[in-house]
C-alpha positions, 0 to 999 in steps of 0.5 A: 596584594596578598602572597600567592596572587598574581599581579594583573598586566598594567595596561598600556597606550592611548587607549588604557591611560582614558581607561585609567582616568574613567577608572579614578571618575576624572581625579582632581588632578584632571585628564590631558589630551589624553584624557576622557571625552569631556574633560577640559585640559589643564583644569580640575573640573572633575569631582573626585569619586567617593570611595564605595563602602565594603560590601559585608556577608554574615553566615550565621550557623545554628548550634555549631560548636568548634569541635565541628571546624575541624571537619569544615575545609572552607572554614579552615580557608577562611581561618587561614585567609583572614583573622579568627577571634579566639575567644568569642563568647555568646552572652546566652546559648540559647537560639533566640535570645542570641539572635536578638542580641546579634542584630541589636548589640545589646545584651538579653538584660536589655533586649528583653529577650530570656527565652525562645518563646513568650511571655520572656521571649520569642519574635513577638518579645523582640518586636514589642520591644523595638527590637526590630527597629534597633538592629542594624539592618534598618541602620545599613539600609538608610546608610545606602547599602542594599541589604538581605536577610536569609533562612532562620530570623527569631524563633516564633517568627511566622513566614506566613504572618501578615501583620495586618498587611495585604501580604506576608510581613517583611521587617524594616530594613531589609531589601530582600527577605527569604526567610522561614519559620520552622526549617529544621527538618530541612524540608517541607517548608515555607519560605516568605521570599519578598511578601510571597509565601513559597513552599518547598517539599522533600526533593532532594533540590528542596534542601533548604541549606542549598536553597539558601546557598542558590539565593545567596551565591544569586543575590551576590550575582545580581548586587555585586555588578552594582556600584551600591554596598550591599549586605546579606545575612545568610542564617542556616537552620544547620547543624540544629536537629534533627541533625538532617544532612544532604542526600549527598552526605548522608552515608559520610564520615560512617566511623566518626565519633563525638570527641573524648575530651576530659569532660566526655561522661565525667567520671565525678560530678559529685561537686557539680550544681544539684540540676547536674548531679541528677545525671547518671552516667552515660550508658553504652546506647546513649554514647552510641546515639551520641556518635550518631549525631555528632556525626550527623550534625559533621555531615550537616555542616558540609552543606553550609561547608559548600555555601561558604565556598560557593559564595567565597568563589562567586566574590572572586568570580565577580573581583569583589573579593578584596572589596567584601567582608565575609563573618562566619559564626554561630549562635551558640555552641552545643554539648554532646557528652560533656559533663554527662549531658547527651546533647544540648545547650543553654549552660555556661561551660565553655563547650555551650557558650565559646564558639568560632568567629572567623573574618576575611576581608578588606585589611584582615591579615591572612592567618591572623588570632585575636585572644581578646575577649570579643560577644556577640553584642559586638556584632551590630557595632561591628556590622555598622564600623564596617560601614563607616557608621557608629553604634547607636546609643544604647548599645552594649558592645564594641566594634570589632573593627579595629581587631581587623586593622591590627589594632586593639582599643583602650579599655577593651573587656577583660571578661564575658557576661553569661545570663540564662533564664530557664524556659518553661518546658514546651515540646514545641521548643525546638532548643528544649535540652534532649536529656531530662532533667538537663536544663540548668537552673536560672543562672548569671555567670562571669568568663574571665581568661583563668575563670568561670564563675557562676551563680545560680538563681537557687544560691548555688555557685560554680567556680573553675579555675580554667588555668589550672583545670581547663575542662572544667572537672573541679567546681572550688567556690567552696573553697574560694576566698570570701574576698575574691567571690564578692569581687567576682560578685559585685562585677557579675552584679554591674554586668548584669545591670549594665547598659550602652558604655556602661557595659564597656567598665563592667567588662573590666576585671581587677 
C-alpha cells in the first residue's frame, strides 16, 4: 500500500467472511459453513480465479518538449507517484514517422515510414506496409483486452475515408475509435467516432482536447465497472500549432518567456552543418513571436494538464487506480530559439529528439528515475509486457517492463538511433519547420550518454562531446580520432541497418 493512503476497515462477522470468499471466487482451500451459497464444506470444488490483466491508459501528446513539464501540475504528480525514463529518445522527431514506430516497435528503417506524407510517408505508407496489422492494438484486443484509440492517428489519415466500406473506416484492433484528421486548430473538426462521421464547431464546449478528455474520462467510466482489461490511447493534437489554447487559458501566464538556455540565439554557429550556418541571428521581433508561442503552447498543455487529472481522479474514483498503468509522453520535442531556429523540429539535438515519459501504475515506485537508454520502439513491447504478452517477431525494441519492477535486463543499449529523411517541402505539411531554409538535411545520428554523433546524407558530420559541452555549442568531428569516428560509424551503419533482436547488439557501445 502506498505511504499517505489509509488502510480500508477489514470488515467483520458472518456476513463479510462470505463476502471475502466471493471476493477470492471460492479459492481452492473452499468455503465452511461459513462460506458462499453452493460451496460444499470440506472440499476444493471451486476453481481459483484468474488474476485480471492490468488495465493500460497511454496519453500521447504532440510536440511537447520537456521544458513545458515544468508548468504541468499533474505531470509532476505523476513524476512523483510513479517512475520517469530520464532518457528516452525518439528515433525520428517527426510526427509520422514517430507514431508508426510507437504503435509498431519498429524503427522508420523498417516501418517504411520517412515522412509525413507519400510516396516516403503518411497513413497510406503505414497501411501499405502492414503497419496496421503490426501494431499492438490488434495483438491487446485478441489478448481480451477492450481497447480504444483517441484524437490524432497517422498524419494523411482521413476521419471520413471509408476504404471501400459502407461506412467510415476503423482499423483493426480497435474496439472503440474517435479519432480525427486535421484538428490542430482545435476546432472545426470531424471526428469518425465508431464509423459515424461527427463534426464539431468553434464553440467553446467544441475544444477538441476536452472532447478528448470527455470521451476518455467517459470511456473509463464505462470499461472500468468491467471485469474485462482495457486499453485506451488518448492522443492530442496539443501543444502542435497553431498553438490554440482553451478559452479559459487564453490570457494566462502573460509575462512568460521561452527558456534562455546556452543554445537560445547561439552567439556562433560558424562550426555548424552548412543547412544551419545560413541562419542569422535572431532579431528582437522573432525572439518576441517566440515568447508568444512558447506561451501559447505553456497554455495549450493545460488542457491536456486537466485531462491527466480528470482521468487519474475517475481511476481512483472507480478504485482501479492500483490496478491500471498510466503512460505519459510525446511524439517528439520541438525548438524555440535553439541554435537560432525560430521553432520546429526534425533535428537530432537533444531539445527535438529527448522528450518526457512518465509511468504510474501496478509495481511502479513512487518518485522513481530510470538513466537507461529507453525509445519509442519500446513502447509496443512495453504495451504488450504490461499485458502478459511478448513482442512479436520483428521487432526493434525492448519492453520497458522490467524498469517498472525495479529491475534492469542484461545487455540493455547503451545508445539511440536517430534517422531523418528530409521532406519534400509541402505547405499542406503541418510539421513543415516555421524558418527557411530550417529543415536539416538527411542525416543518421548516434545519442550515447557523453555524445552525439551525426552524419549527413551531403558528407558532413557533427560531433558533440555532451560531458564536456552539454548544450551542444562545439561541433569537434573535425578534431575526432579517425579511430573513434569509424567505431561510431560502423555502429551508427549496424543500427541503421538492424532489424528484430538484432537492434538489441547495435544498440551496444564499445
Amino acid at each position: 500500500m502506498r505511504p499517505g493512503r489509509p488502510r480500508p476497515a477489514r470488515p467483520r462477522g458472518r456476513a463479510a467472511a462470505v463476502l471475502l470468499c466471493l471476493l477470492a471466487a471460492f479459492v481452492a482451500s473452499g468455503c465452511s459453513d461459513r462460506a458462499a451459497p453452493g460451496a460444499v464444506q470440506g472440499k476444493r470444488t471451486a476453481t481459483p480465479a484468474a488474476a485480471k490483466k492490468p488495465n493500460i491508459i497511454f496519453v500521447l501528446t504532440d510536440d511537447l518538449s520537456w521544458n513545458l513539464v515544468a508548468h504541468m501540475a499533474q505531470v509532476q504528480k505523476m513524476q512523483r507517484d510513479g517512475l520517469t525514463f530520464d532518457e528516452f529518445f525518439m528515433a525520428d522527431s517527426l510526427c509520422c514517422t514517430s507514431r508508426a514506430t510507437i504503435l509498431t516497435g519498429r524503427y522508420p528503417h523498417n516501418t517504411k515510414v520517412r515522412t509525413n506524407f507519400p510516396p516516403l510517408g503518411g497513413y497510406q505508407v503505414f497501411k501499405q506496409n502492414g503497419g496496421e496489422q503490426n501494431a499492438f492494438g490488434p495483438a491487446l484486443q485478441k489478448a481480451g483486452y477492450r481497447t480504444a484509440f483517441l484524437g490524432k492517428y497517422m498524419n494523411g489519415y482521413q476521419p471520413d475515408d471509408k476504404q471501400g466500406g459502407a461506412r467510415p473506416y476503423v482499423p483493426p484492433g480497435w474496439s472503440e475509435w474517435y479519432v480525427a484528421g486535421n484538428g490542430y486548430p482545435e476546432y472545426g473538426y470531424n471526428l469518425n467516432e465508431n464509423g459515424r462521421l461527427v463534426s464539431y464547431g468553434h464553440r467553446p464546449q467544441d475544444y477538441l482536447t476536452d472532447v478528448l478528455a470527455n470521451k476518455g474520462t467517459d470511456f473509463v467510466r464505462r470499461a472500468g465497472g468491467s471485469s474485462q482489461p482495457f486499453f485506451m490511447e488518448i492522443s492530442t493534437f496539443a501543444p502542435h500549432g497553431p498553438f490554440v489554447s482553451a478559452p479559459r487559458y487564453a490570457k494566462s501566464f502573460p509575462h512568460l518567456k521561452a527558456p534562455r538556455s546556452p543554445s537560445f540565439n547561439e552567439k556562433d554557429i560558424s562550426d555548424k552543418p552548412s543547412w544551419l550556418r545560413k541562419h542569422p541571428k535572431l532579431g528582437k521581433g522573432a525572439i518576441a513571436r517566440i515568447d508568444e508561442g512558447f506561451r501559447d503552447r505553456v497554455r495549450m498543455v493545460q488542457s491536456v494538464d486537466d485531462m491527466i487529472g480528470r482521468i487519474r481522479g475517475e481511476l481512483a474514483t472507480l478504485g482501479i487506480d492500483r490496478d491500471t498503468y498510466v503512460v505519459f509522453g510525446s511524439d517528439n520535442g520541438f525548438h524555440m530559439g535553439e541554435h537560432r531556429l525560430a521553432g520546429g523540429k526534425m533535428t537530432a539535438f537533444d531539445i527535438d529528439i529527448h522528450v518526457p515519459y512518465i509511468v504510474t501504475g501496478p509495481g511502479v515506485g513512487a518518485g522513481r528515475h530510470v538513466g537507461e537508454f529507453a525509445q519509442n520502439t519500446d513502447l509496443a513491447p512495453t504495451f504488450l509486457g504490461m499485458a502478459g504478452l511478448p513482442a512479436p517477431a520483428g521487432t526493434d525494441g525492448r519492453s520497458l517492463v522490467p524498469f517498472l519492477r525495479g529491475g534492469k535486463p542484461a545487455g540493455w543499449r547503451q545508445a539511440a538511433l536517430v534517422e531523418h529523411v528530409k521532406p519534400a517541402p509541402s505547405p499542406d505539411d503541418p510539421d513543415r519547420q516555421d524558418s527557411a531554409p530550417g529543415a536539416p538535411t538527411t542525416y543518421n545520428a548516434i545519442r550515447t550518454g557523453d555524445a552525439l554523433y551525426v552524419e549527413y546524407a551531403d558528407g558532413e558530420h557533427e560531433y558533440y562531446d555532451l560531458k564536456h559541452d552539454p548544450d551542444e555549442l562545439r561541433n569537434i568531428a573535425a578534431q575526432l580520432p579517425e579511430q573513434r569516428r569509424r567505431e561510431l560509424s560502423n555502429q551508427l551503419y549496424a543500427f541503421v541497418h538492424c532489424s528484430g533482436d538484432g537492434c538489441a547488439a547495435a544498440g551496444q557501445t564499445g
